[in-house]
N, C-alpha and C positions, 0 to 999 in steps of 0.2 A: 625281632619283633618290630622294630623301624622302619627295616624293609618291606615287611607285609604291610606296612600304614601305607608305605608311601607309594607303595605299586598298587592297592586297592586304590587311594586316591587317585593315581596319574591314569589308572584305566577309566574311572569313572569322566575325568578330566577328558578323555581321548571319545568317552562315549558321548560328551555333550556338544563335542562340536562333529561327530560322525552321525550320517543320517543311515538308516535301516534299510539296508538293500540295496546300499552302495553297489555293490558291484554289479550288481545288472546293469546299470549303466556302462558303466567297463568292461563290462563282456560285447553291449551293444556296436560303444563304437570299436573294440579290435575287432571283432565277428565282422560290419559294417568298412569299418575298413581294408581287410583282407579279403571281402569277398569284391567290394568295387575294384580293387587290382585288377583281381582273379577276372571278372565279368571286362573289365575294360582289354587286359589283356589278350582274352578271348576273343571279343567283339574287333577288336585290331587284326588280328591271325587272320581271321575271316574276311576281314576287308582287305587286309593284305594280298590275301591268296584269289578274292573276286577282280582285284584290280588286273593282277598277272594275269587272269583267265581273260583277262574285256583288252589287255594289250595284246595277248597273241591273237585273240580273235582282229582285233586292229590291223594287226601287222599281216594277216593273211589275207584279211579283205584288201591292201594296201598293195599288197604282192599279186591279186585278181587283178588287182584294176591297173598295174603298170601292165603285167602279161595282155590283157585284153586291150593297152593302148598300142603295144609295141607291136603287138601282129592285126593292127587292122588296118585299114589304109592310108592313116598319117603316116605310119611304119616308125624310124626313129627321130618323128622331128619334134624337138625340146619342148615346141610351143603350146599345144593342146593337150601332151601330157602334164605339163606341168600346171597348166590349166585347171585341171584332174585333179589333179592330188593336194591342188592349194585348197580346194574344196574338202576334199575328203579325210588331208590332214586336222589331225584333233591336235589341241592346244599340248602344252609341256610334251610333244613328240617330232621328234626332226629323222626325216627319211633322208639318205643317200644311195643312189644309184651308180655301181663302178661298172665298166667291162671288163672282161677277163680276156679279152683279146689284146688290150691294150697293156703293158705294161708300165704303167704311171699310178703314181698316185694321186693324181687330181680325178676327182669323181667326174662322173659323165654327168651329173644330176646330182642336184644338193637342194632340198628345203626345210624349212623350220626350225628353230633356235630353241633350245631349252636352257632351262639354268640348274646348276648343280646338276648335271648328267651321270646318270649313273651305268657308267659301261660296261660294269657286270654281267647286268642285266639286256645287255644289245643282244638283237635276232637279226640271225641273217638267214637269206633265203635264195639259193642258184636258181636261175631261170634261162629256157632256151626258145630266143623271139627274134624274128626278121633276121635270122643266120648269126647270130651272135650269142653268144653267154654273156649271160648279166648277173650282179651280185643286189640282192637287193637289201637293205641293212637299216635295221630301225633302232633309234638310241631315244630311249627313255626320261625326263627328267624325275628330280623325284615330287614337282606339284602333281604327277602323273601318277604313282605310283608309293609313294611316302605319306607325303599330305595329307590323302583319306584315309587311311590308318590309323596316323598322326592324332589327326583333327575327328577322326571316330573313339580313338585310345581319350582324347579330352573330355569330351562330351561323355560320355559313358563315366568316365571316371569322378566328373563335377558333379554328375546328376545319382552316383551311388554315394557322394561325399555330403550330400543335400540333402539326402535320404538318410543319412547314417548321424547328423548331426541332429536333423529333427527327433528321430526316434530317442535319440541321445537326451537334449534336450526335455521330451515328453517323459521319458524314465525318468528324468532328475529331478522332473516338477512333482510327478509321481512320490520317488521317495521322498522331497519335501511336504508333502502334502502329509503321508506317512508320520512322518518325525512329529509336525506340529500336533497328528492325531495322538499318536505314543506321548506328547509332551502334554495334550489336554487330558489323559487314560489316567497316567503318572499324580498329575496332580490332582484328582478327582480320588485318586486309590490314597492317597498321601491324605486328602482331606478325611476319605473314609475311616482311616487308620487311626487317625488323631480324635476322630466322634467317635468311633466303638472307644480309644482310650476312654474319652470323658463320659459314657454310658455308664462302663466299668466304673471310674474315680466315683459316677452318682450313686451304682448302683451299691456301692461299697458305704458311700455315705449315708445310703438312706437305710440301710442294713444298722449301721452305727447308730442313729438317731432314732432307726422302730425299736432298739436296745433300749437305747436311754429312755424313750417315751416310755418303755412297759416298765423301766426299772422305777421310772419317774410316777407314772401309773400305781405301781406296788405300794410303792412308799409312802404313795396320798392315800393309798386303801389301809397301810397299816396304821397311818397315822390316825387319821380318822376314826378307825375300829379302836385305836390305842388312846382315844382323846374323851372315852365314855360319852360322849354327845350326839344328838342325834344331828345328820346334814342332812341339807333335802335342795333340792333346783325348783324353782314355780315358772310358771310363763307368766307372764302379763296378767293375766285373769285369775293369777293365784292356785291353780294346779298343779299337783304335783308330778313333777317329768321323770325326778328321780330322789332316791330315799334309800342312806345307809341303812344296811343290813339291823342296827342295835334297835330299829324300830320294833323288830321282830320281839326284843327283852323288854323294852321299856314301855310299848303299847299294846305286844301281843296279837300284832297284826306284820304278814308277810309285805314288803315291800312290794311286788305283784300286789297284793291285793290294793292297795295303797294308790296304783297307778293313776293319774289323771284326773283323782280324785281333788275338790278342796282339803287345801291345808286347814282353813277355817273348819272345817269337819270336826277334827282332833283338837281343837280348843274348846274349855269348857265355856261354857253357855254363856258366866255368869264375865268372862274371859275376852266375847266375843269382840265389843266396842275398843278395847284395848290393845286388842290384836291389829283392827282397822288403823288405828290411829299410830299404830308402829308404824305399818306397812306404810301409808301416808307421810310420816315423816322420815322413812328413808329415800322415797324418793323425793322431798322439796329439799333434805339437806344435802343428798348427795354420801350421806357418812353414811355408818352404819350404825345404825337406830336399837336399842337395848329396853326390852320389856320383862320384867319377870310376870307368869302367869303360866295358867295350869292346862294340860294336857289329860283328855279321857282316855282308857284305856278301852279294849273291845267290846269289856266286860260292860261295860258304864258306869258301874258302881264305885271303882277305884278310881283316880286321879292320879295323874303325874307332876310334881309339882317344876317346872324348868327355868331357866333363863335363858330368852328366847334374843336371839342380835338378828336383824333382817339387814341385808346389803339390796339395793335397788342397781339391777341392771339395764345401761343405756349405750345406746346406740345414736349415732351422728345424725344417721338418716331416719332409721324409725323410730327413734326417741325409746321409750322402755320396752325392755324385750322379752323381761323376767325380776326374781327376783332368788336368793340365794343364804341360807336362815342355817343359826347352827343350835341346838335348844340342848340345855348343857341342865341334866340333875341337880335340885338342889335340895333334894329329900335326903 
């Protein structure tokens, strides 16, 4: 049981600081970075393989132009071929010319210096000019043939490594962007969560209290009905708004019928001044004001004889707003 507290926490723990869609991002830059390899690699092979093509084409333009020095009418004099070729040699490339008639190994002809030479890669090329066999022999360095590769392999590889960071980058801002949305969603559902609670805790309580209201309701109607007395509500102007049911017994008139009517109605004639002067001094006293005097019934002829208490109702603002009478049998 422990274990599931503590592993549901530590994942939820693990989700608060992990943002949503991590891993696209991690897919971007290994994808980003195995393809700039890939793409740098490739882009080297090809500059590799253009370089060797643009030196042999060198080396044979090189090998034209010793053949066409050696048989034309300088024949083999050092000066104007060399002349030649100091022109026509390209930078990180050193030409040697040997004869084969001679047995030495000091060349007949030597130009240009390279660094780091890579002798692997030397062409040589026999030649037959002004009666003699010649060797002609091109050695390579590697700013010749390494370099652009090299310095293609960079370039390629910084500018897919600048692409794969950006992307990188913009996926990240992405799933932050994300995370703060889930973290604004989250607590908006969390707020929701907690107002349908408290809708439910009102709606429970208002269920509870429209209980007590009708039980509280009930109670005033049996009391009332159980207290033999008539109650009645007036407005202001002495009208009746409302009138227990015992009217019906005691005056022989329906509450309906009764509606909106004067209360003064139902008092007997002789009754009338006496009534006034209640109603008057419940509202200067404030109390509740106590008249005995007699009530007509529908008939006319009968009387009712009661004791009549009037309560004066008031209000802050509009000062009186009714009044509130309970007229109690004393036959």
């Amino acid at each position: 049981m422990d274990s599931g507290l503590y592993s549901t926490s530590a994942t939820s723990g693990a989700q608060r600081y992990l943002w949503p869609g991590l891993w696209v991002p991690a897919v971007i830059l290994i994808l980003g970075i195995m393809l700039s390899l890939l793409a740098a690699n490739l882009a080297a092979t090809q500059a590799e393989e253009l370089t060797r093509q643009q030196y042999h084409a060198r080396h044979q333009a090189l090998v034209s132009l010793v053949t066409n020095q050696l048989r034309g009418p300088n024949g083999i004099d050092t000066g104007p071929l060399q002349t030649a070729l100091a022109t026509a040699l390209p930078e990180h490339l050193s030409l040697r010319i040997d004869t084969l008639d001679r047995h030495t190994k000091q060349p007949w002809l030597e130009l240009g210096q390279t660094e780091a030479p890579l002798n692997g890669l030397a062409l040589r090329s026999e030649l037959d000019a002004a009666g003699s066999k010649w060797m002609v022999t091109t050695l390579p360095g590697e700013g010749m043939l390494a370099n652009p590769a090299t310095n293609l392999y960079r370039q390629v590889l910084a500018g897919g490594f600048v692409l794969t960071l950006l992307a990188f980058a913009l996926s990240l801002y992405l799933c932050w962007q994300n995370k703060r949305r889930q973290q604004v969603i989250g607590h908006q559902h969390r707020t929701l969560r907690a107002q349908s609670q408290q809708i439910a805790n009102l709606q429970v309580e208002k269920a509870v209290l429209r209980q007590a209201l009708n039980e509280s309701e009930a109670r005033s109607r049996d009391l009332v009905t159980l207290s033999g007395a008539i109650t009645a509500e007036l407005d202001d102007q002495g009208r009746i708004g409302f009138i227990s049911s015992l009217a019906a017994d005691l005056l022989g008139q329906a509450p309906s019928d009764l509606d909106q009517r004067a209360f003064s109605d139902l008092v007997a004639e002789t009754d009338q001044q006496r009534f006034l002067e209640c109603l008057q001094a419940s509202r200067s006293d404030d109390n509740v004001a106590r008249v005995d005097l007699t009530l007509t019934r529908r008939d006319g002829e009968s009387a009712v004889p009661v004791t009549l208490r009037i309560k004066a109702l008031k209000d802050a603002v509009q000062g009186l707003t009714g009044y509130r009478l309970s007229a109690q049998p004393t036959g």
